[in-house]
C-alpha positions in Angstrom: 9.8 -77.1 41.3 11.8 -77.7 44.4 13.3 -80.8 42.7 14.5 -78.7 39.5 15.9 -76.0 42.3 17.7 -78.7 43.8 19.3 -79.9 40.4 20.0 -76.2 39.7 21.7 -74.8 42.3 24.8 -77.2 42.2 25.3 -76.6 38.8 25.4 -73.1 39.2 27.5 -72.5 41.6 30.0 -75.2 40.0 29.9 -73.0 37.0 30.4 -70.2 39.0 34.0 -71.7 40.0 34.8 -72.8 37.2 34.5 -68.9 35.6 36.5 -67.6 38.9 39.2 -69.9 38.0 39.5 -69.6 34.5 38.9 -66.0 34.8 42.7 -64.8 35.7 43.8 -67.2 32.9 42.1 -65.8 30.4 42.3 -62.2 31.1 46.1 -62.9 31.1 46.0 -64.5 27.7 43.7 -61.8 26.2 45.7 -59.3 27.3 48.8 -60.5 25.4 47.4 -60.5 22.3 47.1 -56.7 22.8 49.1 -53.6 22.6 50.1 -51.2 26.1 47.1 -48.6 25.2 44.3 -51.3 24.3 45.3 -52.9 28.0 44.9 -49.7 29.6 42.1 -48.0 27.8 39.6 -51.4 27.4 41.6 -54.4 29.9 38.8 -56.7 29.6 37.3 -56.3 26.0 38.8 -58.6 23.4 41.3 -57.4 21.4 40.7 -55.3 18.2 44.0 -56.6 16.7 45.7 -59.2 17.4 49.2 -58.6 18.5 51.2 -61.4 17.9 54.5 -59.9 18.5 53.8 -60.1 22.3 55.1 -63.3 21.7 58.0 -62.9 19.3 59.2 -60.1 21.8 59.2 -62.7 25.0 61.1 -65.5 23.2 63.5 -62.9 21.2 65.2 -62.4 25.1 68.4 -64.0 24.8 67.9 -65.9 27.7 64.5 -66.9 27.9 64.8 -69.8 27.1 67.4 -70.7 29.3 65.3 -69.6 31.7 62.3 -72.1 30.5 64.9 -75.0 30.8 66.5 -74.3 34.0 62.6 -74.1 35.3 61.9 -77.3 33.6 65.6 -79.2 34.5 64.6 -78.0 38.8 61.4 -78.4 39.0 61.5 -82.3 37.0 64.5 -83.4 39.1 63.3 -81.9 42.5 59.9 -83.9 41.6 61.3 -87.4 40.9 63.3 -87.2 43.9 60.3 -86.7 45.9 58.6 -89.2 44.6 61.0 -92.0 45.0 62.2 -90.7 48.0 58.7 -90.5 49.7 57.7 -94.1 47.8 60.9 -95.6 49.6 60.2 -94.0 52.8 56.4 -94.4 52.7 57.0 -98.4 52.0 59.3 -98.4 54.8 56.6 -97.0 57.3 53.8 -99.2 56.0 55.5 -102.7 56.0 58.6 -102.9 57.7 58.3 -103.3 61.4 60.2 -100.9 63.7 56.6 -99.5 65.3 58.7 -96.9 67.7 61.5 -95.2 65.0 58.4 -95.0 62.6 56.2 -93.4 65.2 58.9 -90.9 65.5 59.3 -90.5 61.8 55.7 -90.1 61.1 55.9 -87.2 63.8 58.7 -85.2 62.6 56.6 -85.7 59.3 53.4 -84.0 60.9 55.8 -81.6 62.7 57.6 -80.4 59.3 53.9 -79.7 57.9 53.0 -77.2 60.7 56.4 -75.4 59.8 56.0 -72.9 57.3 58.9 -72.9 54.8 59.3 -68.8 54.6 60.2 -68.7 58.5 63.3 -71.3 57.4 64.5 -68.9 54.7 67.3 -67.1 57.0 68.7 -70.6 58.3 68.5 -72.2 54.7 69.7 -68.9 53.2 73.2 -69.6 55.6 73.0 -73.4 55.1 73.4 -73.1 51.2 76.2 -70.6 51.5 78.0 -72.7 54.0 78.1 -76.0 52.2 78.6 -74.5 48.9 75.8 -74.9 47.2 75.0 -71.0 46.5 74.3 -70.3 43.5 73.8 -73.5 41.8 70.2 -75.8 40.3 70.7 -78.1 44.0 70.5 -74.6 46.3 67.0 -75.0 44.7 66.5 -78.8 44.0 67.6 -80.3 47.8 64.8 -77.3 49.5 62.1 -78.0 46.6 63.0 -82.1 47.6 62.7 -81.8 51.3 59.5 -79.2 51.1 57.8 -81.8 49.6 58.5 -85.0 51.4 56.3 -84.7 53.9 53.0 -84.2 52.4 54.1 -86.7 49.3 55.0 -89.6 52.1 51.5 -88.7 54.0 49.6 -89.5 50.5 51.5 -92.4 49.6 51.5 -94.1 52.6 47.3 -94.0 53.0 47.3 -95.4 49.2 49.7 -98.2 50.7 47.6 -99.6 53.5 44.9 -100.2 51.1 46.9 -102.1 49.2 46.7 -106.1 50.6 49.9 -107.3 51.5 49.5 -110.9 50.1 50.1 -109.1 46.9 53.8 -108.5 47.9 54.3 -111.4 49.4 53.5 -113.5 46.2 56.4 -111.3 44.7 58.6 -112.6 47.3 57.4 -116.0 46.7 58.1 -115.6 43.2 61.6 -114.8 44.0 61.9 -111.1 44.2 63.8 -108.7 47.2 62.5 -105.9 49.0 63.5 -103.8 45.9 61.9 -105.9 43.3 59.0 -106.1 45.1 58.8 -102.1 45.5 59.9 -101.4 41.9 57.7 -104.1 40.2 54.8 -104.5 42.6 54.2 -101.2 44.9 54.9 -99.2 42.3 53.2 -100.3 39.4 49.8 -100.5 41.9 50.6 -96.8 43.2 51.3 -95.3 39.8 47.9 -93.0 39.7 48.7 -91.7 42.9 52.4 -90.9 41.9 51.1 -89.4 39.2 48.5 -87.1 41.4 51.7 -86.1 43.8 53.8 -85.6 40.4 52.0 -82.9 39.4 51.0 -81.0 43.0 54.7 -81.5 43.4 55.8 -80.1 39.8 53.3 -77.1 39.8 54.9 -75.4 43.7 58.2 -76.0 42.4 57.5 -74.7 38.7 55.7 -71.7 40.5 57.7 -71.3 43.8 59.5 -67.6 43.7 61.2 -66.9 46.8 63.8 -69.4 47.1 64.8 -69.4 43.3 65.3 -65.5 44.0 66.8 -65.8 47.4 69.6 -68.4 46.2 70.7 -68.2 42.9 72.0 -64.6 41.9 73.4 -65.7 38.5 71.2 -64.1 35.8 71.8 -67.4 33.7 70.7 -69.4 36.4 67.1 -67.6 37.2 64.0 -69.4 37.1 61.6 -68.6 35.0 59.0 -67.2 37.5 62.3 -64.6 38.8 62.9 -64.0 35.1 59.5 -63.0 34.5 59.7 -60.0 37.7 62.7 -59.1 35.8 61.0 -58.6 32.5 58.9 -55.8 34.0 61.8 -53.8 33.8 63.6 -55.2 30.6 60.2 -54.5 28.4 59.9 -51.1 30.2 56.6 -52.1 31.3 55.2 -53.9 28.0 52.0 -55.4 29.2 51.1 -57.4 26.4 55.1 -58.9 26.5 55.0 -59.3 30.0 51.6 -61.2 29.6 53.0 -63.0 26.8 55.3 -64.3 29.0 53.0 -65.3 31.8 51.0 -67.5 29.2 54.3 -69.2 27.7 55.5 -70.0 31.0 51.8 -71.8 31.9 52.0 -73.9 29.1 54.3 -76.6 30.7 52.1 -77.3 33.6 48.8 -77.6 31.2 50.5 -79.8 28.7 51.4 -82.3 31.8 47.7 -81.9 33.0 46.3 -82.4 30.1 48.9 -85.5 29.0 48.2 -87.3 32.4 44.9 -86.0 33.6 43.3 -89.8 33.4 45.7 -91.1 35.6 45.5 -87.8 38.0 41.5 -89.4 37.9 42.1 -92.5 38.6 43.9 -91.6 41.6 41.7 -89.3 43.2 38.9 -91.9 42.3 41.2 -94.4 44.4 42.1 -92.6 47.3 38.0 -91.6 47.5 37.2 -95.5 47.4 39.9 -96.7 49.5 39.9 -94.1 51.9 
């Protein structure tokens, strides 16, 4: 009896997780497949008719799908710039030999983590208007890049000292540089955890609201999280648009799961057995 308790219990309370997490994401996509009165008189039955035109009213907006692409065009090129920037730099702390710069590196690294990003707002907020950059995808992309260097380089760099080093150096006997021994070697061996870091890294940029409404005061320019606050107002408090919105703008980030969720595995399952 204790033995079937024991098998029970973990079970349980994983499904109990799993039903708080998928709970917000499925009230938000019933609701949008109902009318303003239905959300308000019965929010968590299903719907008695389906109410497609949520949708059609969300992607009719002019602009929303500017909005989707100047999300998509940010958050992509803030992401890939991480990632080779914290592969380069993480490569550089792992193998090349300068043992007291690197110290120093690695601690401005754990220092930036302690930071939190919304006391830098005022100071960023002045930066961007002084060099220009108001206003435009990079007051967004250079932040988005440099908020997540730190935490990329910290996760790259543990995957690299597991990986032996006679590997590389049979590159360079083979004839390769240090770059052709990064691009066709290190990175081909690291590619589950890029992956893994892709995706943390795309998801707080696709989602991040603060900055995208801080620094860019354009309305073609907005986000799609900023455009979303905005459609409060524009649907004159449509629920089921607003919702309709919410769900388009998840889709992204669960297409990219779903596309590269074996190699998201496989690098978890690495970093477990390595670590």
């Amino acid at each position: 009896m204790s033995y079937r308790i024991s098998r029970i219990v973990p079970h349980a309370v994983l499904l109990i997780y799993v039903v708080i997490v998928l709970y917000p994401l499925l009230f938000v996509i019933n609701a949008s497949m109902k009318n303003n009165s239905e959300i308000t008189t019965n929010p968590w039955g299903l719907p008695q008719q389906w109410y497609f035109e949520n949708y059609a009213n969300a992607l009719s907006n002019a602009l929303f799908g500017r909005y989707f692409l100047n999300s998509l065009y940010i958050s992509a090129t803030a992401t890939v710039l991480t990632i080779l920037l914290s592969t380069a730099l993480a490569f550089a702390l792992t193998r090349m030999r300068f043992r007291r710069a690197g110290q120093i590196v690695y601690g401005c690294l754990l220092l930036s983590l302690l930071i939190p990003p919304a006391s830098l707002l005022i100071p960023l907020y002045i930066m961007v208007k002084d060099v220009g950059l108001y206003n435009t995808p990079f007051a967004l992309i250079i932040p988005y890049t440099t908020f997540g260097l730190p935490l990329t380089v910290f996760i790259i760099a543990a995957f690299l000292k597991s990986i032996p080093r006679e590997l590389e150096e049979a590159g360079v006997v083979d004839g390769l540089s240090i770059y052709g021994v990064l691009g066709r070697v290190v990175i081909p061996l690291t590619m589950p955890t890029l992956v893994t870091v892709f995706i943390l890294n795309f998801i707080n940029h696709w989602n991040e609201f603060i900055m995208a409404n801080l620094f860019l005061s354009t309305q073609q320019l907005r986000t799609l999280p900023v455009a979303i606050v905005a459609f409060a107002d524009q649907f004159n408090m449509n629920y089921g648009a607003l919702t309709a919105s919410i769900t388009i703008s998840i889709v992204p980030v669960i297409v990219i799961y779903a596309l590269l969720q074996k190699k998201i595995i496989e690098g978890v399952a690495a970093g477990s057995i390595k670590g």
